[in-house]
mmCIF file of the N, C-alpha and C atoms, coordinates in Angstrom:
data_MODEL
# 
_entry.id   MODEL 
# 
loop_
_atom_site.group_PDB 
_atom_site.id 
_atom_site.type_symbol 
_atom_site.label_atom_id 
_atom_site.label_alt_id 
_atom_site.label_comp_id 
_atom_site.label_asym_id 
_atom_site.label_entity_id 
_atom_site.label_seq_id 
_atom_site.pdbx_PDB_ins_code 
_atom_site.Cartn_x 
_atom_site.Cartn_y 
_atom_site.Cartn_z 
_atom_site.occupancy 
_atom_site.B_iso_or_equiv 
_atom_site.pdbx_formal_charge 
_atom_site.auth_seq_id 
_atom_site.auth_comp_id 
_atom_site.auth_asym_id 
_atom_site.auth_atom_id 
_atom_site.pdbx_PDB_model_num 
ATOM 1   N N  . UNK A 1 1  ? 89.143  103.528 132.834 1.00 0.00 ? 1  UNK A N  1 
ATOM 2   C CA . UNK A 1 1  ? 89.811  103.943 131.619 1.00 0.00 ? 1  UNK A CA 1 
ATOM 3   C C  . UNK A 1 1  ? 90.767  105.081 131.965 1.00 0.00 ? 1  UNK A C  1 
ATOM 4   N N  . UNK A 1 2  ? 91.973  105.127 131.783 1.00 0.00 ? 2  UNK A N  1 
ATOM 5   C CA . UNK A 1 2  ? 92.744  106.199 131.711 1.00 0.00 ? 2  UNK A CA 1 
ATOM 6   C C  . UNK A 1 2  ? 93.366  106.804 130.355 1.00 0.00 ? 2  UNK A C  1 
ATOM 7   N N  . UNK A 1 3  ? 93.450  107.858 130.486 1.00 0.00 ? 3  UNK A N  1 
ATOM 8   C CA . UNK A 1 3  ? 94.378  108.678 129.540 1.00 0.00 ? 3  UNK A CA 1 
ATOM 9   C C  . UNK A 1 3  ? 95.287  109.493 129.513 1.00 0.00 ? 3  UNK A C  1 
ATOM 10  N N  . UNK A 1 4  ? 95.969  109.368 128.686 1.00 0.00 ? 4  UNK A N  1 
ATOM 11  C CA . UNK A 1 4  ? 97.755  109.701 127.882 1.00 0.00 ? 4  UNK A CA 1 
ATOM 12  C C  . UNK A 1 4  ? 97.322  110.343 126.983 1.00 0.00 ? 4  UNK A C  1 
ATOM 13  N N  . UNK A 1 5  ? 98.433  111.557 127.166 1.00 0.00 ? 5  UNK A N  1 
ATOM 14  C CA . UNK A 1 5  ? 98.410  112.656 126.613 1.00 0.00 ? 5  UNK A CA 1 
ATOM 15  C C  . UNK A 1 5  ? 99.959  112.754 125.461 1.00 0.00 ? 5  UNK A C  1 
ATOM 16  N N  . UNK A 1 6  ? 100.137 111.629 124.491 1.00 0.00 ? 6  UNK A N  1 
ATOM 17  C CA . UNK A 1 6  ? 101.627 111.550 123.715 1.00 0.00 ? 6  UNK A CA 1 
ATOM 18  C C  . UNK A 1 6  ? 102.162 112.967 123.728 1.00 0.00 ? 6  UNK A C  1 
ATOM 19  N N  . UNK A 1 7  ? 103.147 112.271 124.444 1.00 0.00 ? 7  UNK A N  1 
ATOM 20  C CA . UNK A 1 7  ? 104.939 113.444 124.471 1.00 0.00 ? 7  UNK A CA 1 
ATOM 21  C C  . UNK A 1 7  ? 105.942 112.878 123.527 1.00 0.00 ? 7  UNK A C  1 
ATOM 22  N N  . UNK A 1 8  ? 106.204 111.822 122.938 1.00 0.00 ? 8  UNK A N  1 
ATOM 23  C CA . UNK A 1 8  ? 107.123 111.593 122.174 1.00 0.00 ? 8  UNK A CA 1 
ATOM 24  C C  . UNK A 1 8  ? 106.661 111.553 120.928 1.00 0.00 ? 8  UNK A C  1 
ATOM 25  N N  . UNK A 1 9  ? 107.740 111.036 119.982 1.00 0.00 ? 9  UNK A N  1 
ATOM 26  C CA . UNK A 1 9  ? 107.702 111.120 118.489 1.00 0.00 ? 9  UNK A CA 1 
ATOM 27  C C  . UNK A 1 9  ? 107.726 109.431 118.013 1.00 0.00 ? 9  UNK A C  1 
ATOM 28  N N  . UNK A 1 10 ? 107.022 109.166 117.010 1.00 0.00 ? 10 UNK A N  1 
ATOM 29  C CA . UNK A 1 10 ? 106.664 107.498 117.087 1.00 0.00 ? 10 UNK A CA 1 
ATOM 30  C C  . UNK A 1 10 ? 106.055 106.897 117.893 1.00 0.00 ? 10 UNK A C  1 
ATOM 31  N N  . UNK A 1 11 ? 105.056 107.651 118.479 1.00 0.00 ? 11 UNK A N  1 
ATOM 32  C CA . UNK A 1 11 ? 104.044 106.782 118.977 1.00 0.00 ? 11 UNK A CA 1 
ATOM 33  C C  . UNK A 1 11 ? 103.131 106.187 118.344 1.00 0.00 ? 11 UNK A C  1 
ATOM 34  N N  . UNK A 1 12 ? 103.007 105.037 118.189 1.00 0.00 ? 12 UNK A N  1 
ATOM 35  C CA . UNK A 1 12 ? 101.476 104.121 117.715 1.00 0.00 ? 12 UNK A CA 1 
ATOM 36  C C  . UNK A 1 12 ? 100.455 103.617 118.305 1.00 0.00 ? 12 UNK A C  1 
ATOM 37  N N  . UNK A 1 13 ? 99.322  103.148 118.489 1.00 0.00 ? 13 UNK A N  1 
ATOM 38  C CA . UNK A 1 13 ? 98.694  103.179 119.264 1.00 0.00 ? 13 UNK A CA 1 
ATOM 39  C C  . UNK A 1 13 ? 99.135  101.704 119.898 1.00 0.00 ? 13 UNK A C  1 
ATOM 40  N N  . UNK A 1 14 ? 99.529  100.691 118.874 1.00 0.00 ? 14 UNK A N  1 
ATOM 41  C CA . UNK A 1 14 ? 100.073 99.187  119.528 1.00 0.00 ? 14 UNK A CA 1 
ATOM 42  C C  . UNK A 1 14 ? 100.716 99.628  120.546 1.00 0.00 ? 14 UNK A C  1 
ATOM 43  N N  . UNK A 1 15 ? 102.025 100.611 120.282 1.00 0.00 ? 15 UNK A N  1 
ATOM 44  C CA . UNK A 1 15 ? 102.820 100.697 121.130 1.00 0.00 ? 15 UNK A CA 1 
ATOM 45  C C  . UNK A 1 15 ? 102.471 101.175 123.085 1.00 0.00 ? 15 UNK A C  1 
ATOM 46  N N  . UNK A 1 16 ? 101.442 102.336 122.526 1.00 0.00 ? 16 UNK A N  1 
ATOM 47  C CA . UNK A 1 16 ? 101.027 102.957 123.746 1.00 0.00 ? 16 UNK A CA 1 
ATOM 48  C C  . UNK A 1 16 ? 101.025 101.569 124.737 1.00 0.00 ? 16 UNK A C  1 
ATOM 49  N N  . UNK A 1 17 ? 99.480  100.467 124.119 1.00 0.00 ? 17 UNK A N  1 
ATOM 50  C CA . UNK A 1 17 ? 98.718  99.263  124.659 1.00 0.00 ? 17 UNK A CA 1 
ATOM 51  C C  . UNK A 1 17 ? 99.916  98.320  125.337 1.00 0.00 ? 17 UNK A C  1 
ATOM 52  N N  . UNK A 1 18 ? 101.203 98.223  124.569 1.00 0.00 ? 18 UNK A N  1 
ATOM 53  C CA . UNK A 1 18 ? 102.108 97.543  124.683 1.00 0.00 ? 18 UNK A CA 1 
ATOM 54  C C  . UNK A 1 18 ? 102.719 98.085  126.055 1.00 0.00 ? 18 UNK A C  1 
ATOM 55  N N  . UNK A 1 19 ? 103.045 99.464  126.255 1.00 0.00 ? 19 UNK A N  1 
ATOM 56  C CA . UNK A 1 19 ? 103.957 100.002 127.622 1.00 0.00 ? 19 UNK A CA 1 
ATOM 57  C C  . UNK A 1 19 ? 103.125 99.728  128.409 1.00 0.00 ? 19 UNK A C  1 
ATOM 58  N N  . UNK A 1 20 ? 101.628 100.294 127.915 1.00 0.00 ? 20 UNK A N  1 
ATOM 59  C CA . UNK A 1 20 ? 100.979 100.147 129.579 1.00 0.00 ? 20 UNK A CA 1 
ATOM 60  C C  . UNK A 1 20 ? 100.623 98.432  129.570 1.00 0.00 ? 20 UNK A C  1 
ATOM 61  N N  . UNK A 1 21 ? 100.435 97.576  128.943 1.00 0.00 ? 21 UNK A N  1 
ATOM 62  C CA . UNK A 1 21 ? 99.692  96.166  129.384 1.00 0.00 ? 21 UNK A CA 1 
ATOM 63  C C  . UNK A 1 21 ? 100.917 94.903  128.799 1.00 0.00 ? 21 UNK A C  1 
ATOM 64  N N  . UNK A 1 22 ? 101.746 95.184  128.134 1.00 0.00 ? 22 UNK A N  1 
ATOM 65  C CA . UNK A 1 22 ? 102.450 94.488  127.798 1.00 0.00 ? 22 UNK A CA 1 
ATOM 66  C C  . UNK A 1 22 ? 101.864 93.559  126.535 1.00 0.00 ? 22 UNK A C  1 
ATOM 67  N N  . UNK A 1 23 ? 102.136 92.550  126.580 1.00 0.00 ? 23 UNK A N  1 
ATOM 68  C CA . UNK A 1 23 ? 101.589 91.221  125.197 1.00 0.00 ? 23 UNK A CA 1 
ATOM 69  C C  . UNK A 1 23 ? 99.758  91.859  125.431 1.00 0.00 ? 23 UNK A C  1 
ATOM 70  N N  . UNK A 1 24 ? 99.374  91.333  126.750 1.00 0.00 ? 24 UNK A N  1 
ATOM 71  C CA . UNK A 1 24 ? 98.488  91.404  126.650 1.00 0.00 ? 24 UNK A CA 1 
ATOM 72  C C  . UNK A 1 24 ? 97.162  92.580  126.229 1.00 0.00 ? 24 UNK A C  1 
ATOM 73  N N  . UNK A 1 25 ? 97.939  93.885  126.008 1.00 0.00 ? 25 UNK A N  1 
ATOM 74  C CA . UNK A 1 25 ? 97.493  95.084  125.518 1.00 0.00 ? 25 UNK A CA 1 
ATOM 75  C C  . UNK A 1 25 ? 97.323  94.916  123.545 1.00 0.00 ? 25 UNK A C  1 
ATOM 76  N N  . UNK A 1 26 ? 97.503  94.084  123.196 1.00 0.00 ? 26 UNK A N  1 
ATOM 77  C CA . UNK A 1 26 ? 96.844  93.449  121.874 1.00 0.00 ? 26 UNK A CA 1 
ATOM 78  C C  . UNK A 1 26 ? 95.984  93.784  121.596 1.00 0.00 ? 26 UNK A C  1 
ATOM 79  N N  . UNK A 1 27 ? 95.439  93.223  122.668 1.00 0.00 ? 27 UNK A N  1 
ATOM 80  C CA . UNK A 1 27 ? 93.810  92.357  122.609 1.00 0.00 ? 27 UNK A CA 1 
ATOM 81  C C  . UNK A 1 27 ? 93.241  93.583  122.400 1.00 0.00 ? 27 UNK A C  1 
ATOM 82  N N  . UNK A 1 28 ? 93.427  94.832  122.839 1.00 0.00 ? 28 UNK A N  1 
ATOM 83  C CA . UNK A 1 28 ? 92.820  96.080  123.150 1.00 0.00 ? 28 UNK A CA 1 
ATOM 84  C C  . UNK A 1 28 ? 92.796  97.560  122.059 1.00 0.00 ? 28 UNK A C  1 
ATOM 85  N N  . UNK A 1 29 ? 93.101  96.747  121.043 1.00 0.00 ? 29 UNK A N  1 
ATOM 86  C CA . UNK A 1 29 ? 93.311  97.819  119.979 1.00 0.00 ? 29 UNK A CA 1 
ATOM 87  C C  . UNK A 1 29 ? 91.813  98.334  119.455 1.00 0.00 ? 29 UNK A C  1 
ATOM 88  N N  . UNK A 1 30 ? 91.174  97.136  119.248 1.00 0.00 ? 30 UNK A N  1 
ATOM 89  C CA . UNK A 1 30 ? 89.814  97.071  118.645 1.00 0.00 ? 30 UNK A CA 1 
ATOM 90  C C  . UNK A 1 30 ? 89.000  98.830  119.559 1.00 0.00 ? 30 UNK A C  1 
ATOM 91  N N  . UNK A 1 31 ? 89.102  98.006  121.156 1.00 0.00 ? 31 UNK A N  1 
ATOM 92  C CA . UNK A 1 31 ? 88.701  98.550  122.288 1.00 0.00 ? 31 UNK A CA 1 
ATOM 93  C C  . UNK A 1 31 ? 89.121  100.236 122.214 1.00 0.00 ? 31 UNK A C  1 
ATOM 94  N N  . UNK A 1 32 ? 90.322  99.922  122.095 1.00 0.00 ? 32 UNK A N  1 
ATOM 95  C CA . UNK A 1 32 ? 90.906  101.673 122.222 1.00 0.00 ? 32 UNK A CA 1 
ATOM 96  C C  . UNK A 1 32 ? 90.400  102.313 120.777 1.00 0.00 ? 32 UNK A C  1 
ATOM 97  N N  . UNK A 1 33 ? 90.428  102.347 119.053 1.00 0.00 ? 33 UNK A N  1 
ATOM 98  C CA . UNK A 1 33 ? 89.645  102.659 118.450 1.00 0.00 ? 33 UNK A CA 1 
ATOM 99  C C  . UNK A 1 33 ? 88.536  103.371 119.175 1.00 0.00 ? 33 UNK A C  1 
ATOM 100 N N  . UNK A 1 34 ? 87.567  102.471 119.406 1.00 0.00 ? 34 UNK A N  1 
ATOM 101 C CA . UNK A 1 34 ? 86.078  101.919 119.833 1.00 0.00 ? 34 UNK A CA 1 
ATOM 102 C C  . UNK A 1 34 ? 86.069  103.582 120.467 1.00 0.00 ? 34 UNK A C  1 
ATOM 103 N N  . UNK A 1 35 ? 87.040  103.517 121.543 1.00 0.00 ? 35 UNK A N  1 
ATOM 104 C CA . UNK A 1 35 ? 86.845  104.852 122.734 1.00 0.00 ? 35 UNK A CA 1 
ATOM 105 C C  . UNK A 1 35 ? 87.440  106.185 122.318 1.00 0.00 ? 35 UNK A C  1 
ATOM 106 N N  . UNK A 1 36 ? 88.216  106.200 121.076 1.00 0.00 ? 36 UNK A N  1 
ATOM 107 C CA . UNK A 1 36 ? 88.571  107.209 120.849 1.00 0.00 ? 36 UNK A CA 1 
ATOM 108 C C  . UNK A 1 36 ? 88.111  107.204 119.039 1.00 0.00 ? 36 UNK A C  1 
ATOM 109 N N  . UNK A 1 37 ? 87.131  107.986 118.956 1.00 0.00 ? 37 UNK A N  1 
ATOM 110 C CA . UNK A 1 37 ? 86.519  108.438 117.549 1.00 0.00 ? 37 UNK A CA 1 
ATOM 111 C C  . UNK A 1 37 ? 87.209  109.021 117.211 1.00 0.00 ? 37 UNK A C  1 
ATOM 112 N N  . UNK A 1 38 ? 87.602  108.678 115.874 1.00 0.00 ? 38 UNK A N  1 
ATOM 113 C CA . UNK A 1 38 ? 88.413  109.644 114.620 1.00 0.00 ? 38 UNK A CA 1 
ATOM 114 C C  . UNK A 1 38 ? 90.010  109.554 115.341 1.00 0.00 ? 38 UNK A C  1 
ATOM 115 N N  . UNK A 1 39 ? 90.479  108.639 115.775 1.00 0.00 ? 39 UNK A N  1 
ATOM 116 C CA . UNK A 1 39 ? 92.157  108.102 116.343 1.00 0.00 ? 39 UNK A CA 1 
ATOM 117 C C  . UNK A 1 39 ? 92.551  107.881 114.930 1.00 0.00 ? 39 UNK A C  1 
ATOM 118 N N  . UNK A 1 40 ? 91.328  107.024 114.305 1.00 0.00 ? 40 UNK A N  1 
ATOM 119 C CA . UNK A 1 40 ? 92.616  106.185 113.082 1.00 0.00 ? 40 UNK A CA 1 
ATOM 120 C C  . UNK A 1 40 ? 92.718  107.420 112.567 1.00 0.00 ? 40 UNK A C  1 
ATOM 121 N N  . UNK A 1 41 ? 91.823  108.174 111.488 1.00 0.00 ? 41 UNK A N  1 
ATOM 122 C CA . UNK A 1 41 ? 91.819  109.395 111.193 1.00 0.00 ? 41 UNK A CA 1 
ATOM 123 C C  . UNK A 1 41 ? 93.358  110.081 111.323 1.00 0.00 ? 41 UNK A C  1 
ATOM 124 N N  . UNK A 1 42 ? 94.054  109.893 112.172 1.00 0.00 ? 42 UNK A N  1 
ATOM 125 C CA . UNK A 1 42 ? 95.252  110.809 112.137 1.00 0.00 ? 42 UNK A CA 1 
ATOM 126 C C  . UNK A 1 42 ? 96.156  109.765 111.712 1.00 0.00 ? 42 UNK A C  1 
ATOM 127 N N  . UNK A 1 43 ? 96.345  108.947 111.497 1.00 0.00 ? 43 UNK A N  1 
ATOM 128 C CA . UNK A 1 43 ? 96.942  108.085 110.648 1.00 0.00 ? 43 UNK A CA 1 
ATOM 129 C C  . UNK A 1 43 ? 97.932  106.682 111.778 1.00 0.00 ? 43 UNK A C  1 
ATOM 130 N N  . UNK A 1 44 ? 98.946  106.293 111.288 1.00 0.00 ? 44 UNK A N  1 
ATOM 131 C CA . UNK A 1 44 ? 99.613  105.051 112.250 1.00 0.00 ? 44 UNK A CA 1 
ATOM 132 C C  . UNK A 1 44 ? 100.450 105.471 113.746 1.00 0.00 ? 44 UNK A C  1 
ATOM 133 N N  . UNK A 1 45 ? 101.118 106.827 113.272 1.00 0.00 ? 45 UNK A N  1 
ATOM 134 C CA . UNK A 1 45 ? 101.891 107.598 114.320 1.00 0.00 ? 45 UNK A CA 1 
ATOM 135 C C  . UNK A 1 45 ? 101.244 108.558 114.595 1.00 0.00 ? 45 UNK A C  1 
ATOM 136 N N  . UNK A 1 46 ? 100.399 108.437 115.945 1.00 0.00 ? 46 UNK A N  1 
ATOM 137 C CA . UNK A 1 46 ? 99.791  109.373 116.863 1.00 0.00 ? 46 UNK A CA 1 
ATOM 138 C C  . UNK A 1 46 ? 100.693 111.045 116.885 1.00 0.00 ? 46 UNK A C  1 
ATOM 139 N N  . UNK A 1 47 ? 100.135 111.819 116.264 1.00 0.00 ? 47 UNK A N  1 
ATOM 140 C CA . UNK A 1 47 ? 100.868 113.200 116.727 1.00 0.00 ? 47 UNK A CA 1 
ATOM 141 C C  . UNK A 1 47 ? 101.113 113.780 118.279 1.00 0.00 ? 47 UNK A C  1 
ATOM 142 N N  . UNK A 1 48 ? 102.197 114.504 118.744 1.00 0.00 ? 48 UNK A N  1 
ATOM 143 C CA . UNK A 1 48 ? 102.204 114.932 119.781 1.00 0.00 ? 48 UNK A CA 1 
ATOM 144 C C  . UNK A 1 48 ? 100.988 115.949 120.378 1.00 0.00 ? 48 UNK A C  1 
ATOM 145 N N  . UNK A 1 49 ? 100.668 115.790 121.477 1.00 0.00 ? 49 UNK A N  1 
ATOM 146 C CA . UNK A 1 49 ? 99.861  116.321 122.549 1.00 0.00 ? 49 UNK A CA 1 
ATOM 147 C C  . UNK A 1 49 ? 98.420  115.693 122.218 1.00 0.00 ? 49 UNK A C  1 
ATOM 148 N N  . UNK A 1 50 ? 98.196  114.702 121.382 1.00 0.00 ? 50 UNK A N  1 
ATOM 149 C CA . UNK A 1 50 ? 96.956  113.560 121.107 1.00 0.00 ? 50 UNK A CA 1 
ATOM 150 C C  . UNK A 1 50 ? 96.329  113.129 122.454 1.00 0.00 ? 50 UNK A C  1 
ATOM 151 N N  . UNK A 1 51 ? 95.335  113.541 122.750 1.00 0.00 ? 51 UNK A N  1 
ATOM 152 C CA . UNK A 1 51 ? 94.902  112.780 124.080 1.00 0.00 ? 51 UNK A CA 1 
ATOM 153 C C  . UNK A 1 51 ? 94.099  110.982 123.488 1.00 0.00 ? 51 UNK A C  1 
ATOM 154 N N  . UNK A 1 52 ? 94.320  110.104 124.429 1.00 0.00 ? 52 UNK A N  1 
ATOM 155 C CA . UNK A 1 52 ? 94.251  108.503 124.233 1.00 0.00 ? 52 UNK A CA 1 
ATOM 156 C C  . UNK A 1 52 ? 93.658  108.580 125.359 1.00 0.00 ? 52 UNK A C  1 
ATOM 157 N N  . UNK A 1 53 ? 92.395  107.487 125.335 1.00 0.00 ? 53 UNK A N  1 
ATOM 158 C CA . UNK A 1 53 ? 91.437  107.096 126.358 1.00 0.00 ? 53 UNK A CA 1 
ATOM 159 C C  . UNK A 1 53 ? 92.514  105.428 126.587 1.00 0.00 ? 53 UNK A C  1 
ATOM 160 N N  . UNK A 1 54 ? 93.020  105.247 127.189 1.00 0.00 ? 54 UNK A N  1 
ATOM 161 C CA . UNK A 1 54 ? 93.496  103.723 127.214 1.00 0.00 ? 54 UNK A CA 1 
ATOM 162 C C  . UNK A 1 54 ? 92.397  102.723 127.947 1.00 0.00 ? 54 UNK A C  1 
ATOM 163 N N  . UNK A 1 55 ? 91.256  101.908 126.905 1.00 0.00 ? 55 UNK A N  1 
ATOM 164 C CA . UNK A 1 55 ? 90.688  100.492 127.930 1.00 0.00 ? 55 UNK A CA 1 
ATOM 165 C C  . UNK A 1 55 ? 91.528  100.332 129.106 1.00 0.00 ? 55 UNK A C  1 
ATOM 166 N N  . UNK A 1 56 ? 90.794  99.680  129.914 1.00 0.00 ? 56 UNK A N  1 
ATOM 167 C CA . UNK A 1 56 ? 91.213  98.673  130.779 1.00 0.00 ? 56 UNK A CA 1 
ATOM 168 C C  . UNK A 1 56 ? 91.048  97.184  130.305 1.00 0.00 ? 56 UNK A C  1 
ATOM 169 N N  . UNK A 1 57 ? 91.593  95.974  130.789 1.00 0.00 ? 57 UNK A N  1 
ATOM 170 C CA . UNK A 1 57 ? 91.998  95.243  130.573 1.00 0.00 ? 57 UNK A CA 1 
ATOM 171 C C  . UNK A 1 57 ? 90.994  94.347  131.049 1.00 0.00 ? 57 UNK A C  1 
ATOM 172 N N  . UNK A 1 58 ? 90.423  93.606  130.378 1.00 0.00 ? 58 UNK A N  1 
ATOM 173 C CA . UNK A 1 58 ? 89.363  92.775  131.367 1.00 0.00 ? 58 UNK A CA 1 
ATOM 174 C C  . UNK A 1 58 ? 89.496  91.421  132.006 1.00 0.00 ? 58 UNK A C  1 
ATOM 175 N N  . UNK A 1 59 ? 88.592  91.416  132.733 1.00 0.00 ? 59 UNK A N  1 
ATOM 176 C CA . UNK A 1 59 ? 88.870  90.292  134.247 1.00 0.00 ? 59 UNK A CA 1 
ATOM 177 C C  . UNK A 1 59 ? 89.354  89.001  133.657 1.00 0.00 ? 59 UNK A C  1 
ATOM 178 N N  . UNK A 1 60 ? 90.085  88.331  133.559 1.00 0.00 ? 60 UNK A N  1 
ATOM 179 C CA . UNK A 1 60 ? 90.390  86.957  133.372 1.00 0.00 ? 60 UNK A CA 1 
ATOM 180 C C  . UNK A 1 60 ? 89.969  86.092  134.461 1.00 0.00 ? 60 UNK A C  1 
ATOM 181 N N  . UNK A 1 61 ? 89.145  85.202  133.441 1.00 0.00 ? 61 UNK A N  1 
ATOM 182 C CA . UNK A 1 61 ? 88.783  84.255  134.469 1.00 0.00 ? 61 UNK A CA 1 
ATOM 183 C C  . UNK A 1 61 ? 89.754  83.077  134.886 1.00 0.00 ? 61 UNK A C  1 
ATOM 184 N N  . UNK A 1 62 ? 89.365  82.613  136.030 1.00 0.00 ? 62 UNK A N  1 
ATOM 185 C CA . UNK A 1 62 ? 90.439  81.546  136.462 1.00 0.00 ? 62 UNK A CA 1 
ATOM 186 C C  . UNK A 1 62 ? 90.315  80.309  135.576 1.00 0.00 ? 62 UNK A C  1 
ATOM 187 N N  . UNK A 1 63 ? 91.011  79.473  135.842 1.00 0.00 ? 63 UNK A N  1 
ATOM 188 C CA . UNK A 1 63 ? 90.788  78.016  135.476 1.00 0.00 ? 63 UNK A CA 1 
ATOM 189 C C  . UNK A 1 63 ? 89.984  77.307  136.053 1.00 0.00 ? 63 UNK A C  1 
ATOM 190 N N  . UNK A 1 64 ? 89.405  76.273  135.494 1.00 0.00 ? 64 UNK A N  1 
ATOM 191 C CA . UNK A 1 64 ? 88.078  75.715  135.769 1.00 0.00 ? 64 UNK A CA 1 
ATOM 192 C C  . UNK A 1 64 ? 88.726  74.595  136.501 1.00 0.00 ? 64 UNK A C  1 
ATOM 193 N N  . UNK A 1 65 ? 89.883  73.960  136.481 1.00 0.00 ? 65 UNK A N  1 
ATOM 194 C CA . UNK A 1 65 ? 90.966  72.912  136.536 1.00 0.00 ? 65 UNK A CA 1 
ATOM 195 C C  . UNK A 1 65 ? 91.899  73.076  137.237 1.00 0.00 ? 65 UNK A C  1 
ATOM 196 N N  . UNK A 1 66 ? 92.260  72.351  138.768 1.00 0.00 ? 66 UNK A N  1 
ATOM 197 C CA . UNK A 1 66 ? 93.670  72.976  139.448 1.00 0.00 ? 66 UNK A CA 1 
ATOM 198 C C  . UNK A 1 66 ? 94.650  73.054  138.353 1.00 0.00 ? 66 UNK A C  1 
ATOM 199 N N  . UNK A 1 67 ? 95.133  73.607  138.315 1.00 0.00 ? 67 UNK A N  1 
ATOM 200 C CA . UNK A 1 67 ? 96.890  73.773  138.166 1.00 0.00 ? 67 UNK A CA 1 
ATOM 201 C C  . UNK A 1 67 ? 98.118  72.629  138.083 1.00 0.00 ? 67 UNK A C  1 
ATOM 202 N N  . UNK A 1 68 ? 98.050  71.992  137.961 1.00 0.00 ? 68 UNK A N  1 
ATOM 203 C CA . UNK A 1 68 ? 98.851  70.897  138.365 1.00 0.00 ? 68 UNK A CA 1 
ATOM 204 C C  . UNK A 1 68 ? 100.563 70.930  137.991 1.00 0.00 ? 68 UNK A C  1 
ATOM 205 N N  . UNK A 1 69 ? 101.822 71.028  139.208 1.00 0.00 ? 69 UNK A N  1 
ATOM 206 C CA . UNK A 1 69 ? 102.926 71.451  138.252 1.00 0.00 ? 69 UNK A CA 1 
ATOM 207 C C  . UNK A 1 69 ? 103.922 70.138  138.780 1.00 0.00 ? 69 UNK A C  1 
ATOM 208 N N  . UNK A 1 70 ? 104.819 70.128  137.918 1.00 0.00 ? 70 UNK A N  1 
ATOM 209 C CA . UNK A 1 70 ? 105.874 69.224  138.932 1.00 0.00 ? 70 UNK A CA 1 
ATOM 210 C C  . UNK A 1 70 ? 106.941 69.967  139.790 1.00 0.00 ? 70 UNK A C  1 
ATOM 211 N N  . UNK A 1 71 ? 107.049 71.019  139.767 1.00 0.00 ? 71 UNK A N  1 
ATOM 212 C CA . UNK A 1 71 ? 108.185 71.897  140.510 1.00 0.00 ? 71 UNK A CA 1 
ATOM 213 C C  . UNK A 1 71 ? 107.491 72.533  141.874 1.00 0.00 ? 71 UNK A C  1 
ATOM 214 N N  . UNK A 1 72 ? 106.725 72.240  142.364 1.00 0.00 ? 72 UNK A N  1 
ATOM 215 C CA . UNK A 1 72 ? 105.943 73.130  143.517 1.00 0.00 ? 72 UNK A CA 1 
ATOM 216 C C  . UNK A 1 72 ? 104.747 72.671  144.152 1.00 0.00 ? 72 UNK A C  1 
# 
């Protein structure tokens, strides 16, 4: 788990999940809540110098099924 310490203005927490994981930082809102008690509490736009626990992202499993492509 790492954490960010917001320096800018308009930060949300989607957004944070979004720079660091991209699409897949979604999934992780529930998660980030979860690790940081009383986040919503300050409302949609995180105030400056807010410390954020950011989840990590969990293991994706492979496919059970080769891959099969026509280009490769």
């Amino acid at each position: 788990m790492d954490a960010v310490t917001i320096r800018g203005e308009g930060i949300t927490l989607d957004l944070l999940l979004w720079r660091k994981y991209g699409v897949r930082g979604q999934s992780l809102v529930e998660a980030a809540f979860n690790a940081n008690p009383g986040l919503s509490d300050l409302g949609p736009v995180l105030p400056l110098g807010t410390r954020v626990l950011i989840p990590d992202l969990p293991v994706q499993a492979r496919p059970a099924e080769p891959l099969i492509t026509l280009f490769g």
